[in-house]
TIKE-842127 format. One record per residue: residue in one letter; x, y, z of N, C-alpha, C, O, CB in turn; residue number from 0. Coordinates in steps of 0.001 Angstrom, whole numbers. Glycine has a CB too. Example, Ala and Ser with C-alpha at 12.3 -4.5 7.8 and 13.67 -1.06 7.14 Angstrom:
2
<'A',<13190,-5690,7800>,<12300,-4500,7800>,<13200,-3300,7800>,<14236,-3319,8465>,<11308,-4473,9046>,0>,
<'S',<12850,-2250,7080>,<13670,-1060,7140>,<12900,30,7870>,<13409,1138,8039>,<14084,-598,5725>,1>,
***
This chain:
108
<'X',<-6898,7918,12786>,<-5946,6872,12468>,<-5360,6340,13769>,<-5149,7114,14703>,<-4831,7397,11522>,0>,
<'X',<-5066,4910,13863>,<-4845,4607,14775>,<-3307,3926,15221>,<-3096,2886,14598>,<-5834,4043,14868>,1>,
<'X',<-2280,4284,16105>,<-1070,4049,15981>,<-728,2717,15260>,<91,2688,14341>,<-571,4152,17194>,2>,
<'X',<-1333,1699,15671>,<-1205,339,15423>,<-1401,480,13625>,<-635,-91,12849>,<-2471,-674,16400>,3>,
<'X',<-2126,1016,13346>,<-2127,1080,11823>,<-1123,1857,11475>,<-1124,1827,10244>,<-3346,1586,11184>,4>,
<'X',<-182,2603,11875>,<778,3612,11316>,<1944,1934,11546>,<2432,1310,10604>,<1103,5601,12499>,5>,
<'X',<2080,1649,12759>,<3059,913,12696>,<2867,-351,12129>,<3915,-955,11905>,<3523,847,13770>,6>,
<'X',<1970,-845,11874>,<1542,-2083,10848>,<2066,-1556,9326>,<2880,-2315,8801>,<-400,-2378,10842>,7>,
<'X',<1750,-514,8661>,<1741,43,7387>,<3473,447,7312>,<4238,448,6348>,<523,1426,7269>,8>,
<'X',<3673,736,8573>,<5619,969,8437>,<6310,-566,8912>,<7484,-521,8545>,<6408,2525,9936>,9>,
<'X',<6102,-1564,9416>,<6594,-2988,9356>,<6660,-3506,7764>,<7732,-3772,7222>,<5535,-3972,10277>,10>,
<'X',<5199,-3626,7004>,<4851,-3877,5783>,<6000,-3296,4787>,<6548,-3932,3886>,<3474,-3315,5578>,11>,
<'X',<6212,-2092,5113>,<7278,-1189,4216>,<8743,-1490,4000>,<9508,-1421,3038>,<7363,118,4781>,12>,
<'X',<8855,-1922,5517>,<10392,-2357,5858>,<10336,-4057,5284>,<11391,-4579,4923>,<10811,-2187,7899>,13>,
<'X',<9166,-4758,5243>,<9316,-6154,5056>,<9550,-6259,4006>,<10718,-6584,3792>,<8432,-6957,5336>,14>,
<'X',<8749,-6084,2906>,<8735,-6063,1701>,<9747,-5143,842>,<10389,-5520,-139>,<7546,-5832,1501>,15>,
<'X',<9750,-4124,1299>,<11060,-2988,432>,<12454,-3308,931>,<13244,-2600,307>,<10882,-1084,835>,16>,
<'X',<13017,-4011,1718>,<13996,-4603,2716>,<14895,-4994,1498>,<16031,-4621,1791>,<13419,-5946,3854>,17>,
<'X',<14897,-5523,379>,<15274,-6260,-490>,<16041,-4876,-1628>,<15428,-3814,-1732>,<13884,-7289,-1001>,18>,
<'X',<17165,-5055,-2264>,<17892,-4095,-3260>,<17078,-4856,-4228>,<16680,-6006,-4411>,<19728,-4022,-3436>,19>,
<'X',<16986,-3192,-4988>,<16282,-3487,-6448>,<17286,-2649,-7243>,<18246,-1999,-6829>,<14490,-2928,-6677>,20>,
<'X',<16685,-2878,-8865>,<17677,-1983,-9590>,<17444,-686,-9573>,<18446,29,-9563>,<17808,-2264,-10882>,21>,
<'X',<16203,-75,-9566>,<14983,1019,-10270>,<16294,1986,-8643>,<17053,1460,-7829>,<12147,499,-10027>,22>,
<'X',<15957,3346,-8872>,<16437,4080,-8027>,<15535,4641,-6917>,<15801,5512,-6088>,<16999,4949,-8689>,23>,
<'X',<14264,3848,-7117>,<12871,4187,-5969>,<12333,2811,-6257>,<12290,2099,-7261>,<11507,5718,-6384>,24>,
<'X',<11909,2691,-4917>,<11411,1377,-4520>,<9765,1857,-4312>,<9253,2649,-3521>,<12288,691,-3007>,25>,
<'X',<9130,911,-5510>,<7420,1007,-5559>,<7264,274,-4831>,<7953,-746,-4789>,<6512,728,-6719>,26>,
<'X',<5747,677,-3511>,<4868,129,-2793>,<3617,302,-3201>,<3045,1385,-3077>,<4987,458,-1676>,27>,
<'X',<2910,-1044,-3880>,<2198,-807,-3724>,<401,-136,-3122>,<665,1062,-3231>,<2743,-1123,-3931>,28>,
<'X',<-211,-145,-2913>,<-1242,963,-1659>,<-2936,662,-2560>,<-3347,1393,-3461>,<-549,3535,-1734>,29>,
<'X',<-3744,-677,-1975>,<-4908,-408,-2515>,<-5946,-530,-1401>,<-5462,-1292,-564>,<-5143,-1272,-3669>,30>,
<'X',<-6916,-203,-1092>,<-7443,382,-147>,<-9138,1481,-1004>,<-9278,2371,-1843>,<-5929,1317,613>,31>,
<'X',<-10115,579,-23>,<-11532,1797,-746>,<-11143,3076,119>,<-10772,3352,1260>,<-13701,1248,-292>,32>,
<'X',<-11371,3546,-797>,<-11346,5431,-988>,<-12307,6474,-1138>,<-12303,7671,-847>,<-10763,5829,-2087>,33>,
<'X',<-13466,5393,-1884>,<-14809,5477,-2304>,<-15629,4683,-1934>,<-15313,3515,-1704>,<-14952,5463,-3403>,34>,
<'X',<-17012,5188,-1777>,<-17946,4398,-1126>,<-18427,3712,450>,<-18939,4513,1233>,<-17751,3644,-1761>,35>,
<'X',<-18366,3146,629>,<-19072,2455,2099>,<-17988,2736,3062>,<-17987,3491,4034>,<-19431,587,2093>,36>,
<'X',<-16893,1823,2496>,<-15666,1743,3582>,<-14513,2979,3279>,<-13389,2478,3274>,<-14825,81,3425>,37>,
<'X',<-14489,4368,3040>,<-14091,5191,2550>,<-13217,5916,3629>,<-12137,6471,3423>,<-15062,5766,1939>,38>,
<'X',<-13944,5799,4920>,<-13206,6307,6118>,<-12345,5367,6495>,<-11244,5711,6924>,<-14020,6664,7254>,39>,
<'X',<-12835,3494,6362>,<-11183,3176,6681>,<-10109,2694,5560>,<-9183,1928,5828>,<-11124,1977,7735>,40>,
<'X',<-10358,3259,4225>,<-9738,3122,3255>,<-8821,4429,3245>,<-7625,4371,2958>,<-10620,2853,2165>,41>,
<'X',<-9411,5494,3548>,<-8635,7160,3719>,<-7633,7001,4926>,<-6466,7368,4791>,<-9923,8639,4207>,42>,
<'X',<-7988,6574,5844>,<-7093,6231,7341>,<-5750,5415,6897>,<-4792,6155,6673>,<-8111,5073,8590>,43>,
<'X',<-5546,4202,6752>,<-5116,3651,5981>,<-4015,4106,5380>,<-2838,4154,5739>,<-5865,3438,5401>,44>,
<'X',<-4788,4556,4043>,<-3784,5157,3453>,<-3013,6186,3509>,<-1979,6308,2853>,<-4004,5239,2755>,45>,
<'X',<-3589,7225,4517>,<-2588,7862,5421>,<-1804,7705,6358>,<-1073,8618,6741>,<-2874,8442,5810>,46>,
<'X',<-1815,6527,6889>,<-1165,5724,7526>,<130,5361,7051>,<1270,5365,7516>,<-1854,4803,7677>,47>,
<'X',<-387,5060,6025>,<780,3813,4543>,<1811,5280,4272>,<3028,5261,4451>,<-578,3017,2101>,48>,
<'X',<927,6681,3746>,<1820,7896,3252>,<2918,8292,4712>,<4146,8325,4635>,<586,9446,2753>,49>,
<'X',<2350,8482,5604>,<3058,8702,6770>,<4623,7723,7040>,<5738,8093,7408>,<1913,8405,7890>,50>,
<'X',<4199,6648,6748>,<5522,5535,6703>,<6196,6115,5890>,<7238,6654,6262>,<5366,3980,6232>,51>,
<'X',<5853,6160,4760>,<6776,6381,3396>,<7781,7651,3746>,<9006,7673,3863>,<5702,6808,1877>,52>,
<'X',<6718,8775,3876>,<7466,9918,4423>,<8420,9392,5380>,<9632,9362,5166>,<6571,10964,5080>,53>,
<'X',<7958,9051,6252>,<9168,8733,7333>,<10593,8463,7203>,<11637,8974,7612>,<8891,7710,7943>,54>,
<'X',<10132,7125,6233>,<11000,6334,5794>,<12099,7154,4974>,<13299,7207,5246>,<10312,5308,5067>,55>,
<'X',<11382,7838,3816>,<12147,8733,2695>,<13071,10161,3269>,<14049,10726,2779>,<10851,9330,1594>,56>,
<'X',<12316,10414,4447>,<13134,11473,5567>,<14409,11119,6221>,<15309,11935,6425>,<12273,11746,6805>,57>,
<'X',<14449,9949,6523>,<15624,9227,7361>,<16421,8589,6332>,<16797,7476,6701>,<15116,8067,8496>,58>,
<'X',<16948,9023,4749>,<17304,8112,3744>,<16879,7428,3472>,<17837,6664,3358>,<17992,7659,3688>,59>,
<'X',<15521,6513,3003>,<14866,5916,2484>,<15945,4170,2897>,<16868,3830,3637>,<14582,6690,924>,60>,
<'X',<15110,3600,1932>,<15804,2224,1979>,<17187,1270,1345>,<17152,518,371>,<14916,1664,1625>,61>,
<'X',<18447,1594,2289>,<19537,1199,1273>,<19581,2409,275>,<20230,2160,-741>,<19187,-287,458>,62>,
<'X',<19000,3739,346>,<20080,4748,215>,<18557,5085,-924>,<18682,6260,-1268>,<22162,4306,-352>,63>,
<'X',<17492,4595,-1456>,<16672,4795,-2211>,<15622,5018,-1478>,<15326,4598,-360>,<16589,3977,-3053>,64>,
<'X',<14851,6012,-2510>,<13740,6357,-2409>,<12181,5758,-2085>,<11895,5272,-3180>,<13852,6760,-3229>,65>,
<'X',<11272,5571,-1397>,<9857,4736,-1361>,<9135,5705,-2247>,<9230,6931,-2316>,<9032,4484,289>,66>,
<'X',<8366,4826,-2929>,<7299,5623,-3351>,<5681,4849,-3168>,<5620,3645,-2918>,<7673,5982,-4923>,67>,
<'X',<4682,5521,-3293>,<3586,4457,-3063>,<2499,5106,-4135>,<2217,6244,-4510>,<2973,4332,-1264>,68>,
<'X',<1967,3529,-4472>,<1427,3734,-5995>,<163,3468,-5119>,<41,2376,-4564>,<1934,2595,-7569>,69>,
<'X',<-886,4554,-4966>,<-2499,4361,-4418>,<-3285,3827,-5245>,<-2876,4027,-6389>,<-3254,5569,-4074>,70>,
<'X',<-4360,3154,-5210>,<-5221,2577,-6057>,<-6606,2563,-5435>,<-6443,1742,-4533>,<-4745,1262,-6416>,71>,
<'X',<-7600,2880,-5378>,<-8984,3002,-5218>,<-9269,1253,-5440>,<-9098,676,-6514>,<-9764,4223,-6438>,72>,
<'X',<-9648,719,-4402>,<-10385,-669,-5034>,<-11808,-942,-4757>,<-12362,-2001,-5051>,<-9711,-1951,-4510>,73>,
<'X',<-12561,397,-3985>,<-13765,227,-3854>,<-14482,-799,-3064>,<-15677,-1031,-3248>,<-14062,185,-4856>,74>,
<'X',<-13733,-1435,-2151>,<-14274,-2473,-1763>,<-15195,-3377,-2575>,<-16324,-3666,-2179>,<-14778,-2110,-831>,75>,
<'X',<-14677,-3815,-3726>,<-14865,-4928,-4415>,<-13755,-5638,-4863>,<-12786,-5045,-5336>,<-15577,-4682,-5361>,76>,
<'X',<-13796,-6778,-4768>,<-12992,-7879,-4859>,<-12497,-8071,-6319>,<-11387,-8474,-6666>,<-13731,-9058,-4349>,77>,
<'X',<-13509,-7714,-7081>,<-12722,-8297,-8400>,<-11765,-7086,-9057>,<-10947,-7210,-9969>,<-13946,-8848,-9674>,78>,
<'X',<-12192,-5639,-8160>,<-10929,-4101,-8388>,<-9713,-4581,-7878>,<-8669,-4353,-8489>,<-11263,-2432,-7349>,79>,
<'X',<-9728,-5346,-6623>,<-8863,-5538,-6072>,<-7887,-6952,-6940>,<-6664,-7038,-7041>,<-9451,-5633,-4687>,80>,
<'X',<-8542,-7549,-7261>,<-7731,-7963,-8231>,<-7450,-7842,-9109>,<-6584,-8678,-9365>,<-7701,-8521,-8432>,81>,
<'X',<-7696,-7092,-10080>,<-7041,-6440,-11002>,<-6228,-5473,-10542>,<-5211,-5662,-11209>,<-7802,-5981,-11835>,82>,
<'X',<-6029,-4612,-9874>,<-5101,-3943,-9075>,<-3832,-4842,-8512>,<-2677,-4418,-8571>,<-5897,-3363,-7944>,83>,
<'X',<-4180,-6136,-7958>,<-3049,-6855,-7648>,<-2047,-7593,-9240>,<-855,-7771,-9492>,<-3750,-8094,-6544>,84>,
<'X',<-2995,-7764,-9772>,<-2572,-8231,-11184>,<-1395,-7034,-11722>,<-195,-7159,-11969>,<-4099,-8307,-12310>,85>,
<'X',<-2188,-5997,-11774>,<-1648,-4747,-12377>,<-87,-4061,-11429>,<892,-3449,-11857>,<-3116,-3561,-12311>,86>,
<'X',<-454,-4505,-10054>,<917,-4100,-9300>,<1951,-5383,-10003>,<2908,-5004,-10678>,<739,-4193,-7223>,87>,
<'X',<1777,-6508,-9865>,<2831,-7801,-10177>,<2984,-7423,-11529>,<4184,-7287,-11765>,<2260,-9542,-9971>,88>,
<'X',<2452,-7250,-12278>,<2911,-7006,-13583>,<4273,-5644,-13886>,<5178,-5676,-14720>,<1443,-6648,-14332>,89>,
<'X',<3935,-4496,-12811>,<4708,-3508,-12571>,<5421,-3563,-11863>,<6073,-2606,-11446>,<4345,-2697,-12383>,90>,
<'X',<5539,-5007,-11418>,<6656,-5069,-10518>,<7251,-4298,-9442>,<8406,-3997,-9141>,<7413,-5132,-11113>,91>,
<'X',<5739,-4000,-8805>,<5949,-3112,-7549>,<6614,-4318,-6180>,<6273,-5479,-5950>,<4116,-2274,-7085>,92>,
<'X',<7851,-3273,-5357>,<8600,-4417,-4739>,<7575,-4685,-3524>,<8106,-5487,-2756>,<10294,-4023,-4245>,93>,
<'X',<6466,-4350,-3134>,<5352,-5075,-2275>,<3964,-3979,-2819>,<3582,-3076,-3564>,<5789,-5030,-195>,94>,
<'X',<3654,-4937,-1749>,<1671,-4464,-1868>,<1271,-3997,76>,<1361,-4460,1213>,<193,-6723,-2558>,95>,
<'X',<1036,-3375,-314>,<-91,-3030,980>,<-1382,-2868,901>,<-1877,-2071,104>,<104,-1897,1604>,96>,
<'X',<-1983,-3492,1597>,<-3630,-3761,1492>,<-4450,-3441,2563>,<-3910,-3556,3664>,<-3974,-5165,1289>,97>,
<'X',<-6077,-2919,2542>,<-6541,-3449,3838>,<-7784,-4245,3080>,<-8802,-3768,2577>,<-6967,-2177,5152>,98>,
<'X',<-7305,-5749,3181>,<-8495,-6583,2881>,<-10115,-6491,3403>,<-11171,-6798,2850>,<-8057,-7751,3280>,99>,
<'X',<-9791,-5917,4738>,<-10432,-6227,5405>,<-12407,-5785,5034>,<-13497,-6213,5414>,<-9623,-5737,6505>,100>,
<'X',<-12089,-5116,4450>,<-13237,-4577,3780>,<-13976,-4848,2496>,<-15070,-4433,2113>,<-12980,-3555,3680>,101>,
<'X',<-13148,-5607,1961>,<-13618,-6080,383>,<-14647,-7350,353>,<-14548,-8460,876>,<-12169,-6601,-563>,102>,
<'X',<-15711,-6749,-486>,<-17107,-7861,-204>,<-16428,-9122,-1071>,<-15372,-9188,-1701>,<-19036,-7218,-1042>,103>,
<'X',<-17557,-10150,-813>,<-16950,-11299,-1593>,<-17526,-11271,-2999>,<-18525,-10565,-3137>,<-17248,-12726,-899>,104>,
<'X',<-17098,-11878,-4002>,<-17604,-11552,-5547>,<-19120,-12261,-5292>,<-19658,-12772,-4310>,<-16482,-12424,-7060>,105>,
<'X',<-19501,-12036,-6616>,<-20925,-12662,-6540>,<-20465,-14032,-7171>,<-19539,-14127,-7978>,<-22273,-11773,-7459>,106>,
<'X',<-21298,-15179,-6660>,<-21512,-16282,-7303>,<-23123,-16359,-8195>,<-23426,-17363,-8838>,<-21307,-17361,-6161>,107>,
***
């Protein structure tokens, strides 16, 4: 794992969770392949993303609440990944963390 990804994945945390909610833990979302091709930088990643959280939740969390992070396997396919994004907005997770960077394009 590489620092720049620990501190990218803890900026993301502070940007998005920055905001008071009602809930007494603040959901982050976390989708990222876990499986398959891109698995090593989907695992990195998301240890990256857990490492923030911890951090974060060690030093009093945010505005006095808790982080939590909801992981999701998206396999590096595009159409997991959207349903996963669908499925976080619907749950009203207070952000998303992603690594796009790996997700093929759908088929036409």
């Amino acid at each position: 794992m590489r620092l720049r990804d620990l501190f990218l994945s803890m900026m993301l945390l502070f940007v998005f969770a920055s905001v008071g909610f009602a809930a007494a833990t603040i959901n982050i979302g976390f989708f990222a392949p876990l499986t398959g091709f891109a698995a090593a930088d989907g695992t990195s990643a998301k240890r990256g993303a857990m490492l923030a959280v911890e951090k974060i939740n060690k030093s009093g969390g945010i505005n006095g609440k808790q982080v939590k992070l909801i992981v999701y396997n998206d396999m590096a396919k595009s159409s997991e990944a959207v349903t996963i994004a669908r499925e976080l907005m619907s749950d009203n997770a207070a952000g998303v963390v992603s690594n796009p960077s790996v997700i093929t394009p759908p088929n036409r």
